[in-house]
N, C-alpha and C positions, 0 to 999 in steps of 0.2 A: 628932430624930436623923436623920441623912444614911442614906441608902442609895445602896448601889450602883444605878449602870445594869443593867439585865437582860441588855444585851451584855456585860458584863464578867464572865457567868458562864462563859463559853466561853475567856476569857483567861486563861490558867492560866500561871504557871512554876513549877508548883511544884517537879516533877520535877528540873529546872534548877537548885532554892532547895535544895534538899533534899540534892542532890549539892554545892552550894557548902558547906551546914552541915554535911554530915555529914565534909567534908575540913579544915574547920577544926577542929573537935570532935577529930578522929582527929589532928590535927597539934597541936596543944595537948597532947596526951599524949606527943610527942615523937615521934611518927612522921614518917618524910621522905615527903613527898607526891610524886608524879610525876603530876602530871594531864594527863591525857590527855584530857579533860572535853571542855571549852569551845574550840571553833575559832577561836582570835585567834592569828595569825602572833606566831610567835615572832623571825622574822627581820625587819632591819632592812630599810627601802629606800635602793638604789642609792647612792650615793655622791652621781651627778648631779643627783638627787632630790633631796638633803638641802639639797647646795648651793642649788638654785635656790628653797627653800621658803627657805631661811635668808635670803640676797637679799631675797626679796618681803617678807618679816617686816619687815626694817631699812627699808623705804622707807614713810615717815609717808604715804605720798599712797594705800595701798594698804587703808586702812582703813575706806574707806565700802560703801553699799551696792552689791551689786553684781548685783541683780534676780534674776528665779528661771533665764532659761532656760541662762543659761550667755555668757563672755565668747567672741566671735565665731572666737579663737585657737581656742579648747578645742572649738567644737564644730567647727570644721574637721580640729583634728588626730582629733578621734574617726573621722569620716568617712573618711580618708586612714588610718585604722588599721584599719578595718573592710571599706575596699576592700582591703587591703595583707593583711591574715591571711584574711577570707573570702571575698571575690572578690565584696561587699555594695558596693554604691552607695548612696549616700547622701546627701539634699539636706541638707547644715547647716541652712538657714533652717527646714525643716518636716519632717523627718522624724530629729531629734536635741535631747534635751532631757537637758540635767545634775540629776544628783541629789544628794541630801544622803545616800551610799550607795543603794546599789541597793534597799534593805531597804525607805526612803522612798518609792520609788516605787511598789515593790510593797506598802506600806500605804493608799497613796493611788488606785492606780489602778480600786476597783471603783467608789469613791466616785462617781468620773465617767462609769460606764457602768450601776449594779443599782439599782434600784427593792427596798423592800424585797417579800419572795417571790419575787422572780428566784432563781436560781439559779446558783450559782458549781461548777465541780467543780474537787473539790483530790484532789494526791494521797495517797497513805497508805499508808504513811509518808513525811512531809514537814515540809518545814522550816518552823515554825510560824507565820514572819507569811504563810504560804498559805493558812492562815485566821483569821487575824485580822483581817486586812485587809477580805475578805469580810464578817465578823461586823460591825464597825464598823459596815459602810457596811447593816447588816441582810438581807445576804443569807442564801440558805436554803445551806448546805453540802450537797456530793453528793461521798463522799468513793470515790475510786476507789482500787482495790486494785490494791498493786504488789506482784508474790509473784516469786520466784526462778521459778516453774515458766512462770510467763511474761516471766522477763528481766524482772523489774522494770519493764516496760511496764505501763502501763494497756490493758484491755480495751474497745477500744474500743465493740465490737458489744452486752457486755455491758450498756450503760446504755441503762436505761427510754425507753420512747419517750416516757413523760408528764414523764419529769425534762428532756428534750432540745427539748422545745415551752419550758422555761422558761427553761431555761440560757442566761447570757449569756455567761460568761465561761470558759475551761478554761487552769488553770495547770499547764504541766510544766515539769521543771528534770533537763538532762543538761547536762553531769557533773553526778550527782544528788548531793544533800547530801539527807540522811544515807548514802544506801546506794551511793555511790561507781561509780553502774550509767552507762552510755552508751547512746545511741539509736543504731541505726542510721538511714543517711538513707532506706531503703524507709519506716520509720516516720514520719518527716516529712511523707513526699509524701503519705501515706495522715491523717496530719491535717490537712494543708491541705485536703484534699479533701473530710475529715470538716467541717471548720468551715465549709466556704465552702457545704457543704449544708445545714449548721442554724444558718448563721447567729449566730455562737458570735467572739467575737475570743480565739485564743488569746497566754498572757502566757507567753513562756520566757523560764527566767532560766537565763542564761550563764555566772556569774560564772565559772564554774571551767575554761573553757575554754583555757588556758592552762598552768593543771597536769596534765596531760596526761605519760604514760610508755610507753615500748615503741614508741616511735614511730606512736602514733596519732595523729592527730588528727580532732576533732571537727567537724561542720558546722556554722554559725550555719544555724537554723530561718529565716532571712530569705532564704539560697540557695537554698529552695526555689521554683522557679515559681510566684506567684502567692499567695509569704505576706505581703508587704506589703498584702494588700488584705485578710488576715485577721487579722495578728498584729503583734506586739511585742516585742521582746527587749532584756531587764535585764542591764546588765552593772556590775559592780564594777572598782575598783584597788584593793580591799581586802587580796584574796588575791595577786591577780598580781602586782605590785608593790608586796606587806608594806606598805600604806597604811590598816589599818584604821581607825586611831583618826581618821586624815585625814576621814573619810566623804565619798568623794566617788565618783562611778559617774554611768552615765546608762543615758537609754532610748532605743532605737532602730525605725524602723519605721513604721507607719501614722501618716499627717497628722493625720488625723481624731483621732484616740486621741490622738497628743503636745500636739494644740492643747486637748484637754478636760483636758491634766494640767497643762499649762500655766496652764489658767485657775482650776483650783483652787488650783492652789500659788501663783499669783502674790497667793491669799488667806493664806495658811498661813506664807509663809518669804519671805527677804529673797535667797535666793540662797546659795551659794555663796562662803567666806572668799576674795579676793582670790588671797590669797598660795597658798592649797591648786590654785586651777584654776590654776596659773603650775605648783606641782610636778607636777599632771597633765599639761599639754600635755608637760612633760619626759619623763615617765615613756613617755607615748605617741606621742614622735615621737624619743626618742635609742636608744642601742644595748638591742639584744635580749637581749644577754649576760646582762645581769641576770635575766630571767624565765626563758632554759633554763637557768642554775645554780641557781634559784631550783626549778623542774620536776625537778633535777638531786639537788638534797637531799631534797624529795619522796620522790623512787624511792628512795633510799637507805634513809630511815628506813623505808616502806611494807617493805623487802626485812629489813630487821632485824626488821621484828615477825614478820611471816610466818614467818622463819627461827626467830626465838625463842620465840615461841609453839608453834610447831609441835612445838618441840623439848617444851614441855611438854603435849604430846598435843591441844592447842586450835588445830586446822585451823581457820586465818582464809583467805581469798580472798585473791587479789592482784588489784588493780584495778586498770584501766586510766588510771584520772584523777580529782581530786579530793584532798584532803590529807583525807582517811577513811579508814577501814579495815569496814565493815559485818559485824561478824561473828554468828554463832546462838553462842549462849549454851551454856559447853561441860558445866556440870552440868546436873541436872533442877530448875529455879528458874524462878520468874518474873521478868523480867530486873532489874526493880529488887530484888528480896531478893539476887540473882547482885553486883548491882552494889554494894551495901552490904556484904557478905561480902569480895569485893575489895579494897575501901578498909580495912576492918577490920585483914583477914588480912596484906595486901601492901603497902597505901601507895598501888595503884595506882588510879587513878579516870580513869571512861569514862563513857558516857551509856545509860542504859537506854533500849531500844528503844521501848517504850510510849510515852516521852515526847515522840513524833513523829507517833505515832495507834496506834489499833489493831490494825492489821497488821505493826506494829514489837515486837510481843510476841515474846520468844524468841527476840531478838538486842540488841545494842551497837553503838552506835558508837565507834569509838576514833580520835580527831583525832593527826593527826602533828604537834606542836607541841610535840616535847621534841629535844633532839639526838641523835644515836646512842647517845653512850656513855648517856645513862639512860635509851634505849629496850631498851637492852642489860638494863642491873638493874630494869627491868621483867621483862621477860622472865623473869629469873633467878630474882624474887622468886615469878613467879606458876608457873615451874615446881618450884619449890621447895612450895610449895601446892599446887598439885593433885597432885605425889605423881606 
């Protein structure tokens, strides 16, 4: 009889499995589901986008392989996009490497730095291949605690000094998924500073930098002085330009770091579909219009739930960026019993906090991927519920 691997005890969706089942179960009984679950862009990309992915498709000569790091277009316009929104310089040839989504990278990149008993620190609550990735590759997890009372930052003075002798790698992600929190840049400066003392390469993942409301905006972790000799930063067109199922994103930053992911993946994958990096160079080098009406429907929905929940006495935050909503759980439940009584009672389905780590107990995630009008009978349904 086969047995699992011993890493595959840490790979869980169950949480995930359990909110897919328990919504089809409840919709088979004739209930209208409104999921609010799972973060896949409900919205379409760009019109330009479509065109030029449609284009690449019809042409027979765009079907071979097309290697891992990416075609020479695509990683120029990433650079040119990444000087143009964060004021990041960028060598194409060694400091830009395309992904099969952001996700791929960030499941591959401990592989090429942890020995196993090294040490990875993730945060917690966090979006799950932040440790999965690490498990793979048999690192030991050191899971740092993001609480409201410290802004969702990790602590940094807090970790051991025998965890920080082993630590190789520290992943953070602002605009955070799940908890929709932002860094300021005094925080960056003080991890770059932190890493380049213990010798630590930190992985930020960006994707959501672009969903962005109230007129903030966020810094790429590379503007800081002196992060390219520490760190790396993941970014997506998944979210930004409604290209999930497209999966395509890259990684930006240290030479060193993108030549060891390069050399892994040039074992693992063939590259990137022809036709998809044609509709990314599109996406990242034509008008902007599409991402702040895209940023534009965001705020909207985010301002309907707040408004409608609130109306049913479950004060959610309004966040500054991110298609999240992170709220504490408004009965006395633990968040997954909250989360199955929701689906139940309402139709409506979110993500129990737990299933992100430990320190996600006692809140939800609620992803903005329905329209207004049935963020609206959301609302309606669960204020009618809670009474």
């Amino acid at each position: 009889m086969l047995t699992e691997a011993t890493r595959m005890s840490g790979m869980s969706a169950a949480i995930f499995s359990q909110v897919d089942l328990l919504c089809k179960q409840t919709a088979a009984n004739g209930t209208d589901i409104i999921n609010l679950s799972i973060g896949s862009p409900d919205l379409a990309p760009a019109p330009h986008i479509i065109e030029v992915l449609k284009n690449a498709v019809g042409d027979p000569a765009n079907y071979g392989y097309t290697f891992t790091k990416g075609v020479s277009d695509l990683l120029i316009a990433i650079s040119e996009w990444y000087d143009r929104k964060f004021g990041v310089v960028l060598d194409p040839e060694t400091e830009i490497h395309s992904l099969l989504g952001s996700q791929d990278g960030l499941a591959h990149i401990a592989l090429c730095l942890v020995n196993p008993g090294d040490v990875v620190l993730v945060p917690d609550p966090g979006y799950p291949i932040f440790s999965a990735g690490p498990m793979a590759a048999n690192a030991e997890l050191y899971h740092m605690p993001l609480t409201s009372a410290n802004h969702y930052l990790p602590d940094l003075d807090a970790i051991p000094p025998a965890i920080l002798k082993r630590a190789k790698i520290m992943i953070l992600n602002y605009p955070n998924n799940p908890l929709a929190a932002v860094a300021p840049r005094e925080f960056f400066v003080k991890v770059v500073e932190f890493a380049t003392r213990h010798n630590i390469l930190v992985c930020h993942d960006f994707a959501y930098s672009e969903l962005v409301f109230d007129n903030y905006r966020p810094d790429s972790f590379l503007s800081i002085p002196g992060a390219k000799e520490v760190a790396v930063e993941f970014h997506s067109l998944s979210k930004t330009y409604s290209m999930a199922g497209c999966r395509v994103g890259f990684v930006v930053g240290n030479a060193k770091v993108i030549a060891l992911l390069n050399r892994i993946k040039s074992n693992f994958d063939y590259g990137i579909f022809y036709p998809v990096q044609r509709a990314a160079i599109a996406a990242l080098t034509g008008p902007d219009e599409c991402v702040t009406q895209t940023a534009a429907e965001y705020a909207r929905r985010r301002d309907v739930i707040v408004e409608g929940f609130g109306k049913a006495g479950w004060k959610v935050p309004s966040p500054l960026a991110s298609m999240y909503i992170w709220a504490s759980v408004p009965t006395k439940q633990a968040s997954f019993d909250f989360v199955v009584d929701l689906i139940r009672e309402t139709g409506v389905a979110v993500i129990p906090g737990v299933g992100f780590g430990a320190c996600g107990e006692g809140y939800v995630r609620i992803a903005l991927v329905q329209p207004e009008d049935r963020l609206k009978i959301a609302a309606e349904r669960i204020t009618k519920w809670l009474g």
